[in-house]
N, C-alpha and C positions, 0 to 999 in steps of 0.2 A: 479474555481477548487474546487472540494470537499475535506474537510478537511481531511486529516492523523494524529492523534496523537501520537506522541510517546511513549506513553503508551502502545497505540496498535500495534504498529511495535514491539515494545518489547515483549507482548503479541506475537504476533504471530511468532516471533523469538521462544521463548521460547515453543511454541506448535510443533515447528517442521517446520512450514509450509513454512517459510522463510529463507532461507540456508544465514548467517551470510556472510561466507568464498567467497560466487561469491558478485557480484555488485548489489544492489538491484534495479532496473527498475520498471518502471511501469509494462510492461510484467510481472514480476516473481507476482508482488502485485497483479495484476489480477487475473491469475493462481491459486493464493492460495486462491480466493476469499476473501482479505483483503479487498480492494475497489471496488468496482459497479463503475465503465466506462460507460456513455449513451454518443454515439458520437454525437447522436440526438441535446445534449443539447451542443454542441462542448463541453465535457470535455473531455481535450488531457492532463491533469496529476492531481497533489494532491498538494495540499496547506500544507506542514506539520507546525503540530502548537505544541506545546508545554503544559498539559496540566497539 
């Protein structure tokens, strides 16, 4: 899985792009262009790490 940092979820919370208040999924991550998804390489979600 490719890695998520919560730095950047935070980031990206805080830019708007990620609505806090609903459930956050891979869909909404995608959508906002937080992560790049290649199913090619079967990545089906995010490793979140802590950074």
């Amino acid at each position: 899985y490719p890695p998520l940092s919560l730095r950047r979820l935070q980031y990206l919370i805080d830019l708007g792009r990620v609505d806090p208040m609903q459930p956050i999924d891979l869909t909404q991550l995608v959508n906002c262009r937080g992560v790049a998804i290649q199913p090619l390489k079967q990545d089906y979600g995010v490793q979140l790490i802590d950074e």
